[in-house]
N, CA, C and O atoms as a DFTB+ gen file, in Angstrom:
568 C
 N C O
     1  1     -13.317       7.692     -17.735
     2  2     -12.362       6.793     -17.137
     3  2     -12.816       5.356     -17.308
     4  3     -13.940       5.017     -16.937
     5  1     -11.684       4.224     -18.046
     6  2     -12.334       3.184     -17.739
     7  2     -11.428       2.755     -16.490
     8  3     -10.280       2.899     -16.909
     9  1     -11.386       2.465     -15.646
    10  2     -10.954       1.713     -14.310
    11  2     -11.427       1.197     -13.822
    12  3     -12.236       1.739     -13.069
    13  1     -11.315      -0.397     -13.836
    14  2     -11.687      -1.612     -13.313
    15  2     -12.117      -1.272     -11.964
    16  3     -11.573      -0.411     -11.272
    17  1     -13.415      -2.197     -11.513
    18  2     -13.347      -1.320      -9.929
    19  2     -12.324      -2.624      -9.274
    20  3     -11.844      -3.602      -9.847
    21  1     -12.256      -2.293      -8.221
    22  2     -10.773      -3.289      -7.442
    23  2     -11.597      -4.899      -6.696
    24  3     -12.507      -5.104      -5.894
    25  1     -10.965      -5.478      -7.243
    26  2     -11.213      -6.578      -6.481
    27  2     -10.614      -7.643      -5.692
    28  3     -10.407      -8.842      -5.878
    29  1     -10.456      -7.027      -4.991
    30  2      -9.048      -8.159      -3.697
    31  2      -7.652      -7.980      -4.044
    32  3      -7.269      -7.426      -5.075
    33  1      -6.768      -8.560      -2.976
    34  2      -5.930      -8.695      -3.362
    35  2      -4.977      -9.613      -4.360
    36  3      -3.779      -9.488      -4.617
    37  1      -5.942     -10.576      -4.826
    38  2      -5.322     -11.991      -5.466
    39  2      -5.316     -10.986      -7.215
    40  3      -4.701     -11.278      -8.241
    41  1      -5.960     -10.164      -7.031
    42  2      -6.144      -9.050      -9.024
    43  2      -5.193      -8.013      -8.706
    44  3      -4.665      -7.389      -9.627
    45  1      -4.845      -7.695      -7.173
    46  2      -4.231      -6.361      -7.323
    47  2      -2.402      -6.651      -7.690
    48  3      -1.664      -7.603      -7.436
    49  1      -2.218      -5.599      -8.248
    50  2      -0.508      -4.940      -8.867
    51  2      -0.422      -4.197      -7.582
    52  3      -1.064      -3.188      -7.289
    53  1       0.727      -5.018      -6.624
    54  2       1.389      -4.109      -5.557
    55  2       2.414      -3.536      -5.656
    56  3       3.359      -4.176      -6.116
    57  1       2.589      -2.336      -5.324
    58  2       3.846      -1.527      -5.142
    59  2       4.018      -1.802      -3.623
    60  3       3.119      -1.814      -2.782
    61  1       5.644      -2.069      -3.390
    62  2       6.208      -2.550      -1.946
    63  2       7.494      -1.912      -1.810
    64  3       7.898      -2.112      -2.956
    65  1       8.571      -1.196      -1.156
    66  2       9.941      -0.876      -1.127
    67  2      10.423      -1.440       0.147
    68  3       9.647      -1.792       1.035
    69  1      11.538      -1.513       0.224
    70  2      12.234      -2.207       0.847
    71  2      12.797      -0.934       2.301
    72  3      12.637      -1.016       3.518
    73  1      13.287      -0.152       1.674
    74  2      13.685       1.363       2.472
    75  2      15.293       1.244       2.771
    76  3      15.898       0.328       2.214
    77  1      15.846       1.943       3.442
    78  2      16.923       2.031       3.646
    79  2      17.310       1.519       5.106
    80  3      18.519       1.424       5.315
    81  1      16.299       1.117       6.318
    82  2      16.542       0.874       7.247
    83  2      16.335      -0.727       7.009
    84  3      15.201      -1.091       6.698
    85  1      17.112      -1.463       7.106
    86  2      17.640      -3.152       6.666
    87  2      17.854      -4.086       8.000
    88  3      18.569      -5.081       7.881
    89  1      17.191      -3.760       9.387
    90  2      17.276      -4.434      10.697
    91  2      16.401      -3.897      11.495
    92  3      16.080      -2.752      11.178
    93  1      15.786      -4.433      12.641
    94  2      14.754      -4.458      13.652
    95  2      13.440      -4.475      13.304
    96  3      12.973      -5.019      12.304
    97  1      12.758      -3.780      14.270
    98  2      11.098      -4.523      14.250
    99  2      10.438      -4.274      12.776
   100  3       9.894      -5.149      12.101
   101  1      10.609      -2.792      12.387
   102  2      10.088      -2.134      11.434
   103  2      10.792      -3.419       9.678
   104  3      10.290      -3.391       8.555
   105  1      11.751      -4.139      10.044
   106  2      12.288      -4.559       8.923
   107  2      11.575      -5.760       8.796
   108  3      10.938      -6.153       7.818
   109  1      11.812      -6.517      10.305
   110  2      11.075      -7.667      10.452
   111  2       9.276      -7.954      10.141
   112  3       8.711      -9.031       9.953
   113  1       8.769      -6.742      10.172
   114  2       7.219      -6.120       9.915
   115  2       7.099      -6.251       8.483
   116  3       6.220      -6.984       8.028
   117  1       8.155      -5.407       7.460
   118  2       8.024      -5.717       6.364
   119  2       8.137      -7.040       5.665
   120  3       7.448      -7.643       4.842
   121  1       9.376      -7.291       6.364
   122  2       9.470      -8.850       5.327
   123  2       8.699      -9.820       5.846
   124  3       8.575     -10.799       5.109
   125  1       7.916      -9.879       7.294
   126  2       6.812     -10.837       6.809
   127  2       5.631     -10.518       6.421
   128  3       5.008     -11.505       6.030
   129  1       4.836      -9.173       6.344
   130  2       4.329      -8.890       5.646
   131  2       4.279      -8.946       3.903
   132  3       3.298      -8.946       3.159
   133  1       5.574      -8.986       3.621
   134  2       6.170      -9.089       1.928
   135  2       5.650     -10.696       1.600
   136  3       5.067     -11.198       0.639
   137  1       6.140     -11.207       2.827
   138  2       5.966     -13.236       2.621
   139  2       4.342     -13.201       2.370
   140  3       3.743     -13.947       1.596
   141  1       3.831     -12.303       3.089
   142  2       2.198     -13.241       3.458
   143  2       1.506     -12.528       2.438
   144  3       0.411     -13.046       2.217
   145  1       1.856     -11.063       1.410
   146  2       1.516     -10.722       0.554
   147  2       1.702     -11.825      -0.977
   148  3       0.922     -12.074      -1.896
   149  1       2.668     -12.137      -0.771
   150  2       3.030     -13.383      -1.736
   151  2       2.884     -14.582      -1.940
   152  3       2.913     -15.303      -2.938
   153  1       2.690     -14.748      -0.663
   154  2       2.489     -16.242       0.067
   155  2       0.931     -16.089      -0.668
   156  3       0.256     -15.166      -1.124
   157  1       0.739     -18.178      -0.422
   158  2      -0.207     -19.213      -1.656
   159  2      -1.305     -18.587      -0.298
   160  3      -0.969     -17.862       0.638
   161  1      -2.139     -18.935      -0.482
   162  2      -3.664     -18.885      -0.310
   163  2      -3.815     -20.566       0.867
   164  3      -4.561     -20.832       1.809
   165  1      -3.187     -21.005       0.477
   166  2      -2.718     -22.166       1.374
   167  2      -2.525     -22.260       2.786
   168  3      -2.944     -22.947       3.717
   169  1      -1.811     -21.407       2.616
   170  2      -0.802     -21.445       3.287
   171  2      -1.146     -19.944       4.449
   172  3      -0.425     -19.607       5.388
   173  1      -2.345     -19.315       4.037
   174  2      -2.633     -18.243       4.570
   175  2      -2.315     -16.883       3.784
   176  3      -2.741     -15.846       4.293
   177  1      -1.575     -16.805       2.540
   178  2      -0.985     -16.039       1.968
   179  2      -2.247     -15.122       1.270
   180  3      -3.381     -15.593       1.351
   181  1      -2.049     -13.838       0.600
   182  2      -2.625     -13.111      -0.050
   183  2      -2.950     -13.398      -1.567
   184  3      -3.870     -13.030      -2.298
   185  1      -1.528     -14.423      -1.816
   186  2      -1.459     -14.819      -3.252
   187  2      -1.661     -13.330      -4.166
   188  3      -2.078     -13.413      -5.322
   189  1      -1.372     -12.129      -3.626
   190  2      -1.445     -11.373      -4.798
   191  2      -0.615     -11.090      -6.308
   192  3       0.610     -11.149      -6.404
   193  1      -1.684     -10.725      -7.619
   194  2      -1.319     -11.090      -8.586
   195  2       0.646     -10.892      -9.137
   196  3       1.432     -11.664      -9.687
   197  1       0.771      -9.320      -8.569
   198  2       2.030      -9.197      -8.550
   199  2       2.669      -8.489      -7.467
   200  3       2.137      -8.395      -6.360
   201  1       3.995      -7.895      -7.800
   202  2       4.288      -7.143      -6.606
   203  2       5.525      -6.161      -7.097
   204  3       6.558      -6.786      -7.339
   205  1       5.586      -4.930      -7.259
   206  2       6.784      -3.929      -7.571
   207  2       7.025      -3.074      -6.862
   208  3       6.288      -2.742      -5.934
   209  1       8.298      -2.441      -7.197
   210  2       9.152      -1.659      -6.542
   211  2       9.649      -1.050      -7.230
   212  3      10.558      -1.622      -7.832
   213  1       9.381       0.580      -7.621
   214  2       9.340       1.588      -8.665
   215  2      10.947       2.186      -8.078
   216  3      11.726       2.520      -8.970
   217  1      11.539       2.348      -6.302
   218  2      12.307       2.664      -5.783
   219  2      11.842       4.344      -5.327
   220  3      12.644       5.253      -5.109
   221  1      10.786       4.412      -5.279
   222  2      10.724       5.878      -5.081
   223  2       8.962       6.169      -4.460
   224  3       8.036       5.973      -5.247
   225  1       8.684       6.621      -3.063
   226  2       7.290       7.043      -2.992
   227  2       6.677       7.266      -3.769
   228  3       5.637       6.689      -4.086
   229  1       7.375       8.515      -4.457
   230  2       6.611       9.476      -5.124
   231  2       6.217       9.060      -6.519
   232  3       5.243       9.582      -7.063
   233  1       7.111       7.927      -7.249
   234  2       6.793       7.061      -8.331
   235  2       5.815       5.956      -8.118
   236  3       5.055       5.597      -9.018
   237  1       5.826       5.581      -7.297
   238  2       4.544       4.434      -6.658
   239  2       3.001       5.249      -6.347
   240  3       1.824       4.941      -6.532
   241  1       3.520       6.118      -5.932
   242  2       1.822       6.953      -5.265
   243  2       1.676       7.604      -7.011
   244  3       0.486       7.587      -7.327
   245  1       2.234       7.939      -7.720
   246  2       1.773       8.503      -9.110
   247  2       1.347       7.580      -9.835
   248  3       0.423       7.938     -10.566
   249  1       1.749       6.199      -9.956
   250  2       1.398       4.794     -10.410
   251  2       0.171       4.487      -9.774
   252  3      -0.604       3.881     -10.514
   253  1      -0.295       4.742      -8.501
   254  2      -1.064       4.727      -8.125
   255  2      -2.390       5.466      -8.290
   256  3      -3.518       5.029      -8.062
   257  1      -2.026       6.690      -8.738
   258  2      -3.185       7.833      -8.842
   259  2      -3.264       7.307     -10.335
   260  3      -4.335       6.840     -10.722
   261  1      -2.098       7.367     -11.251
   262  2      -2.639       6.910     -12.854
   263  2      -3.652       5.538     -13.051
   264  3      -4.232       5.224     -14.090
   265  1      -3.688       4.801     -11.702
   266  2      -4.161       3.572     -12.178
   267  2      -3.303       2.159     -12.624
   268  3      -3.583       1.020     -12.998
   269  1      -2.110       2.949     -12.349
   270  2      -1.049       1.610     -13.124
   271  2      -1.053       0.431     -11.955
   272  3      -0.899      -0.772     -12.164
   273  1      -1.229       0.964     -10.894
   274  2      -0.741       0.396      -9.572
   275  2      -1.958      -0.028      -9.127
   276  3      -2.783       0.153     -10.022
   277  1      -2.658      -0.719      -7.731
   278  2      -3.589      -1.038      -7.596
   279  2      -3.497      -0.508      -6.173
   280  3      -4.591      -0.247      -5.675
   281  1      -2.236      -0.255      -5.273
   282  2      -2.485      -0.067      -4.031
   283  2      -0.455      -0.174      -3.907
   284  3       0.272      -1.000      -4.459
   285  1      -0.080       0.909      -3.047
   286  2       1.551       1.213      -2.550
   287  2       1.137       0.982      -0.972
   288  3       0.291       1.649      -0.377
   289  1       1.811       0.033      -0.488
   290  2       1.789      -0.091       1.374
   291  2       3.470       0.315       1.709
   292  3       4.291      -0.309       1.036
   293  1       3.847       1.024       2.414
   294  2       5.165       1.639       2.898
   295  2       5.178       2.323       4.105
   296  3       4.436       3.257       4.409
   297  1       6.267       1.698       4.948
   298  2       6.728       2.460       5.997
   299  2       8.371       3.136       5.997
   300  3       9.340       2.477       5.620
   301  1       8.461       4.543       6.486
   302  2       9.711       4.479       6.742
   303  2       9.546       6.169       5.507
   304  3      10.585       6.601       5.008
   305  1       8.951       6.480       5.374
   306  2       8.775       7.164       4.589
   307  2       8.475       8.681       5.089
   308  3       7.544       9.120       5.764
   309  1       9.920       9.499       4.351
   310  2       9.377      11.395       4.888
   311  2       8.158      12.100       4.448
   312  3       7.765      11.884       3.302
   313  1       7.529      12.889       5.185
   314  2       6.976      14.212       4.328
   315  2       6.948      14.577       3.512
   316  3       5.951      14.716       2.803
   317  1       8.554      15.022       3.181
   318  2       9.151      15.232       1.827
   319  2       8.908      14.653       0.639
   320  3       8.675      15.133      -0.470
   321  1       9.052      12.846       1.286
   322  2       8.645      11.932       0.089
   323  2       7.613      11.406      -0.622
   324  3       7.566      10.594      -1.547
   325  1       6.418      12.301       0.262
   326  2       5.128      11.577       0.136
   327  2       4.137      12.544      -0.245
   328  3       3.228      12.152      -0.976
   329  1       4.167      14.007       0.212
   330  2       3.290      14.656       0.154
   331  2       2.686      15.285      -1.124
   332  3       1.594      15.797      -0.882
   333  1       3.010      15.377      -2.193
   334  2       2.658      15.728      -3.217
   335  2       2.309      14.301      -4.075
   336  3       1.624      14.297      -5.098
   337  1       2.825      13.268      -3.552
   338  2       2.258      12.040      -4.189
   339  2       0.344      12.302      -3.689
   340  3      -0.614      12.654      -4.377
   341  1       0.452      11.937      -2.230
   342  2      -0.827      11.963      -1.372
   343  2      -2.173      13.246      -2.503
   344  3      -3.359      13.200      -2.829
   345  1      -1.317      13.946      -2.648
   346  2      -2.484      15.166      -2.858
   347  2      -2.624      14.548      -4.641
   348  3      -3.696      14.738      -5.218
   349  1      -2.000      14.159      -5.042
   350  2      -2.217      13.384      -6.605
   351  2      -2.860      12.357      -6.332
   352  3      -3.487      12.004      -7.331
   353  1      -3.018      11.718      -5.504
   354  2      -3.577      10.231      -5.265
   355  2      -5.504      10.471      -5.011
   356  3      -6.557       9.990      -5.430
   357  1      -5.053      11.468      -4.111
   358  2      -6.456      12.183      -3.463
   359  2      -7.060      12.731      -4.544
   360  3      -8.230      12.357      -4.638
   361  1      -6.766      13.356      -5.261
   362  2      -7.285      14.302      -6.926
   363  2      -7.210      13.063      -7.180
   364  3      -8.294      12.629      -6.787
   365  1      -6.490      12.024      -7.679
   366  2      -7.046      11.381      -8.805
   367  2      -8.649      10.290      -8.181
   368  3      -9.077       9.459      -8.982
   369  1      -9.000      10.357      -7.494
   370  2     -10.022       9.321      -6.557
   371  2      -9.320       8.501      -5.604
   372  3     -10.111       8.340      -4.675
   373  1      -8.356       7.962      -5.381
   374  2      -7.773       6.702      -4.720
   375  2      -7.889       7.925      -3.342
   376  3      -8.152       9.112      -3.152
   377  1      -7.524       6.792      -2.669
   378  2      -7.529       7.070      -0.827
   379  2      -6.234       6.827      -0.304
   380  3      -5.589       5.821      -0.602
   381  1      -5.746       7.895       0.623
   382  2      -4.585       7.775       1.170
   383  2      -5.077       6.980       2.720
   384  3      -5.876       7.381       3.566
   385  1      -4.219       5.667       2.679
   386  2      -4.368       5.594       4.843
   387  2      -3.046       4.975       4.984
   388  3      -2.164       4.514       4.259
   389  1      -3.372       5.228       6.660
   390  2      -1.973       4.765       7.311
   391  2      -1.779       3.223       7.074
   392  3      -2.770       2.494       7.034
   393  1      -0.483       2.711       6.914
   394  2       0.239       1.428       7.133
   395  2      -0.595       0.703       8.203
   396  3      -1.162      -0.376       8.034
   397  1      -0.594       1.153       8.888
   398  2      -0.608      -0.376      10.334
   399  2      -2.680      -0.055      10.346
   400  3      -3.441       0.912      10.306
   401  1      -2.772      -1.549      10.425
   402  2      -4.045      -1.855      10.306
   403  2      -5.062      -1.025      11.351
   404  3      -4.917      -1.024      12.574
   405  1      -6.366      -0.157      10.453
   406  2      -6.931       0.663      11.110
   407  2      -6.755       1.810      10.862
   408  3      -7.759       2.511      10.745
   409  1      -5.501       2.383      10.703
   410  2      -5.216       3.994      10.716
   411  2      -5.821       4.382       9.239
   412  3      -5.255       4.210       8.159
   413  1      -7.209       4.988       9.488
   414  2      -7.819       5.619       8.091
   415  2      -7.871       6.777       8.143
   416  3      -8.644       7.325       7.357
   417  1      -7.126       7.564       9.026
   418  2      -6.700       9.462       9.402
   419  2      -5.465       9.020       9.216
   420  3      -5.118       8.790      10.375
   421  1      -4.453       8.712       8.446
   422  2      -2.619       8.670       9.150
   423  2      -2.582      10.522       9.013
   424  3      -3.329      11.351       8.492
   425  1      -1.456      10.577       9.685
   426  2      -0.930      12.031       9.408
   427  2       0.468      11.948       8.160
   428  3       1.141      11.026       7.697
   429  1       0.442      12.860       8.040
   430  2       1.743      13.094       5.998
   431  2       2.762      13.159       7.421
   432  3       3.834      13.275       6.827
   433  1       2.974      13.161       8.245
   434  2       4.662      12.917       9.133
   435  2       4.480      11.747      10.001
   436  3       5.412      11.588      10.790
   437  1       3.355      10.727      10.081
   438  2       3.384       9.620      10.597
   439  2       4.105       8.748       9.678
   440  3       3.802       7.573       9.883
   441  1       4.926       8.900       8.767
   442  2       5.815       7.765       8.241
   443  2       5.501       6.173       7.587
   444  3       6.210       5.224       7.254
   445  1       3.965       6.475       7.609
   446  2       3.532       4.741       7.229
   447  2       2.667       5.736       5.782
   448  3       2.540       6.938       5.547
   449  1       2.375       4.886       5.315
   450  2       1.412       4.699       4.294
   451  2       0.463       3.810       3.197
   452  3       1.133       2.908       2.696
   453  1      -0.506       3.840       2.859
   454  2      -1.290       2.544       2.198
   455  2      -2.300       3.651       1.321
   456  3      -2.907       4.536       1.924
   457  1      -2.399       3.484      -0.176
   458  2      -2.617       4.447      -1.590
   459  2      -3.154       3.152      -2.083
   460  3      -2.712       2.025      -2.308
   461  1      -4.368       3.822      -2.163
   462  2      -5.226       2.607      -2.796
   463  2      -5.880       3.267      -4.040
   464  3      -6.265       4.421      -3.852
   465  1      -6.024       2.880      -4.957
   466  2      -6.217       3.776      -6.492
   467  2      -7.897       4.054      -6.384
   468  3      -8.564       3.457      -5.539
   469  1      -8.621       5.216      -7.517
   470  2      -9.774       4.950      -7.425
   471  2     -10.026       4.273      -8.069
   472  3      -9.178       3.697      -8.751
   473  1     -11.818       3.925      -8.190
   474  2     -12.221       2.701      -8.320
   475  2     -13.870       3.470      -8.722
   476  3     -14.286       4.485      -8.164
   477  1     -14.596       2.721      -9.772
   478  2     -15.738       3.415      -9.768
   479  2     -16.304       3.887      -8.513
   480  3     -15.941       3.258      -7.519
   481  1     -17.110       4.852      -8.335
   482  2     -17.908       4.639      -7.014
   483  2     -17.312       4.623      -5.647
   484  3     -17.718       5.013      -4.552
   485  1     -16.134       4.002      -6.093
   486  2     -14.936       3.921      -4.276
   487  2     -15.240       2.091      -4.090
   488  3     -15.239       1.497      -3.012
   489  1     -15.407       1.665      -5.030
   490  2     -16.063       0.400      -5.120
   491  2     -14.834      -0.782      -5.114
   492  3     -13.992      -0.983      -5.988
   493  1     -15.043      -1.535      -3.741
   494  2     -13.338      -1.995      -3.021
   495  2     -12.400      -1.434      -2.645
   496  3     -11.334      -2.043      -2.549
   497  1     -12.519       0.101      -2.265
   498  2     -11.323       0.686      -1.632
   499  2     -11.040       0.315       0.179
   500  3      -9.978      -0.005       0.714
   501  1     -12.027       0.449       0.635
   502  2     -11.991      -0.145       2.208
   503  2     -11.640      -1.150       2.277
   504  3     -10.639      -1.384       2.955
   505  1     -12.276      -2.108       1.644
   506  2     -12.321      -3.587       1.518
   507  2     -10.954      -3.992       0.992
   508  3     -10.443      -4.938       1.592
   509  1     -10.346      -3.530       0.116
   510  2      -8.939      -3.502      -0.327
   511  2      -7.783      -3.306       1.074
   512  3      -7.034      -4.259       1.293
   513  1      -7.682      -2.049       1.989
   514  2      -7.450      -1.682       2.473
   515  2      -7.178      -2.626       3.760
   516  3      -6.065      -2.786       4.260
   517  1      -8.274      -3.175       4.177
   518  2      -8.933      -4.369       5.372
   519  2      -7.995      -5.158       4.791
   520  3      -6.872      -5.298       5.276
   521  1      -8.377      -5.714       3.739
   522  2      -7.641      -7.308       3.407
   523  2      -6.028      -7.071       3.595
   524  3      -5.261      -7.773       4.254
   525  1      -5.715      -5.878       2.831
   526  2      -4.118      -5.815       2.938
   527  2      -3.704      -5.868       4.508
   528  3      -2.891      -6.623       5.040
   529  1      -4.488      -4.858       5.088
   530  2      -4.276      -5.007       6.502
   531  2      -3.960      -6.027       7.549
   532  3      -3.220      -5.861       8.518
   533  1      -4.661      -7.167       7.201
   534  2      -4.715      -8.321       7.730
   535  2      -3.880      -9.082       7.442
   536  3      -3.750     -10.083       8.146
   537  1      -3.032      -8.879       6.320
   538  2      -1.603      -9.274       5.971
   539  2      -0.091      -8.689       7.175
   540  3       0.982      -9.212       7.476
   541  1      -0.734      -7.458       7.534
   542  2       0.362      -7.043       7.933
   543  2       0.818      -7.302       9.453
   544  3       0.256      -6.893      10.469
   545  1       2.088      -8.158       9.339
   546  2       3.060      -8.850       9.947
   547  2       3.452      -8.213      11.423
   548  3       4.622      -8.587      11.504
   549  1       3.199      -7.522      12.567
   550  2       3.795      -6.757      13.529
   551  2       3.160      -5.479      13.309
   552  3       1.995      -5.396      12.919
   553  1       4.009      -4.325      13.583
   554  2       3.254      -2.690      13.509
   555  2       4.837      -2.410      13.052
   556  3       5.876      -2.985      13.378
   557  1       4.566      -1.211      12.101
   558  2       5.450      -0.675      11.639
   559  2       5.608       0.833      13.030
   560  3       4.664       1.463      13.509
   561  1       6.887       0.986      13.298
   562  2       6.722       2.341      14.547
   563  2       7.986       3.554      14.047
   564  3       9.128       3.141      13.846
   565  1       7.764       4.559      13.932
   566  2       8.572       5.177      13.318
   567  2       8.458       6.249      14.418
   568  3       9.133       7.276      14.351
């Protein structure tokens, strides 16, 4: 494998979706979280390098396990939609944790998620994890 080991968020390729629920806390959580992922370094922002939206869990967490991706953060998300991503993510080295800052047990029906790719060694996966965390805007509650 060659795979860069990870270094912050200002190098990482984010996967982000929008979801189908478009009002209240959980919406308001995302989109300023989306700002402060994007947002200058200035300004407090993450400045990360990019940011996509494949439209699908299960295409983001596979982007993720291939390496294409650097890290998928999502709330709002089924069982259904996630669980065979999770167990590809896990086989390929990357680490599955929960959305809202801290949760490094989530449960596959707690509805949040954060897929961080592997990395030699596991080398910036926490640290990846932390930083994104500290971006995030409110608590996602499902």
């Amino acid at each position: 494998e060659d795979l860069e080991p990870l270094r912050g968020l200002d190098n990482a390729l984010v996967a982000l979706e929008w979801g189908s629920e478009r009002s209240g806390n959980n919406w308001d959580t995302k989109v300023n979280t989306f700002a402060s992922l994007a947002g200058s370094r200035e300004q407090g922002g993450a400045m990360v390098h990019s940011i996509r939206s494949l439209g699908s869990a299960a295409l983001n967490l596979c982007g993720v396990a291939a390496g294409y991706l650097d890290l998928y953060w999502e709330g709002g998300g089924w069982p259904w939609d996630v669980c065979a991503g999770w167990l590809i993510v896990r086989e390929a080295g990357g680490i599955i944790l929960g959305g809202n800052p801290g949760d490094w047990e989530p449960r596959l029906d707690g509805r949040t998620c954060l897929a961080i790719r592997a990395s030699p060694g596991g080398q910036g996966q926490k640290e990846l994890a932390e930083e994104l965390w500290s971006h995030v805007k409110g608590r996602l509650e499902y």
